[in-house]
N, C-alpha and C positions, 0 to 999 in steps of 0.2 A: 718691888721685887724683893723680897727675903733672900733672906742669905742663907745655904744650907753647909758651905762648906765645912767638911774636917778635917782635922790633923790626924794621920796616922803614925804608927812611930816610925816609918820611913819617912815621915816627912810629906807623905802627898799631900796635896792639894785638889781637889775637885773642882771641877767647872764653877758657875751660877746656877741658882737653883732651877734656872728654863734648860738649861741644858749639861748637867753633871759631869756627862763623859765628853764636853768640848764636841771636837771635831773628829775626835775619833771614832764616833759611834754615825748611823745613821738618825738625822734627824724627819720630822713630819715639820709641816709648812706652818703650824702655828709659833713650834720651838725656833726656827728660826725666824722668824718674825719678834719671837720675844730677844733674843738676840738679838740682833740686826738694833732692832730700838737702844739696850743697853750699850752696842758698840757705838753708834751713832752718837749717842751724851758725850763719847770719851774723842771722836773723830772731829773736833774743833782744833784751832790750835790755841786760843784764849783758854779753853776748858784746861788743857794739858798745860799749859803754862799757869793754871793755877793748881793742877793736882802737884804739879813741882813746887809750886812755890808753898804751901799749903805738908808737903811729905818734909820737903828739906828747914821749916822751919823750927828751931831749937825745942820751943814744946809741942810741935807734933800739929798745932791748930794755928789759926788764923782768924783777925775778925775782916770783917769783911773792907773796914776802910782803911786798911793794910793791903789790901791787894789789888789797887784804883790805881795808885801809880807806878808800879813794877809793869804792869799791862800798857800802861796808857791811856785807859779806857774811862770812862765816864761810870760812878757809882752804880745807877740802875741800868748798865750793859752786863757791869760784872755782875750784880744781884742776880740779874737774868740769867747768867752762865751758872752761879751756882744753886740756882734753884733746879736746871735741869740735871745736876749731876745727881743735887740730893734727891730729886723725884726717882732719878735712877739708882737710889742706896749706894751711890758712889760714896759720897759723903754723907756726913751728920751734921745737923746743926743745933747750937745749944744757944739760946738768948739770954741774956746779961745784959739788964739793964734795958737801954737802948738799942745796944750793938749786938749781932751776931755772929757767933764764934763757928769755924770749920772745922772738919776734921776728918783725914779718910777712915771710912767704914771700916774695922778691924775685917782682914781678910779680904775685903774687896778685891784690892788690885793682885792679889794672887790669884784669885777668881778665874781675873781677867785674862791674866798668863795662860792659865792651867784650858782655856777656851784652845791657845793657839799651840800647845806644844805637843 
């Protein structure tokens, strides 16, 4: 899902690009279907425990065997959680080496806001 957001000089935020004007507008049944998929990435609580650990980190990214034992979780649980974020442009991912690096998608989780308010 691409990202269409922009910044106006009020500062707004637009939706995701399936559905611009959020919730305020009248949606058709595919738009909320593409919705519904990108809320769903974000409605885990491992997924949000790694967009936090991942937003509050000093440079902004994470590689991924950094975020195995804040979770708990087993390497290819988490792999799995951040591969459904990145399919959902939640995140980016950048390879190094071996290791891959996170990072949330500039604008994304404003996006996500701009869906609910």
């Amino acid at each position: 899902m691409a990202s269409t957001a922009t910044r106006t000089a009020t500062s707004t935020v637009s939706g995701p690009a399936c559905c611009p004007g959020g919730l305020g507008t009248p949606m058709d049944r595919g738009t909320a279907e593409d919705l519904a998929r990108l809320l769903k990435a974000v409605a885990d609580p491992a997924r949000l425990q790694l967009l936090a650990l991942i937003k509050c980190s000093p440079s902004g990214e994470s590689c991924v065997c950094d975020l195995t034992e804040p979770l708990g979780l087993s390497q290819p649980t988490v792999s799995h959680h951040l591969k459904v974020l990145t399919d959902a442009g939640i995140l980016v991912r950048e390879k190094r080496g071996t290791w891959a690096w996170f990072a949330i998608a500039p604008g994304r989780l404003a996006e996500l806001a701009a869906v609910l308010a």
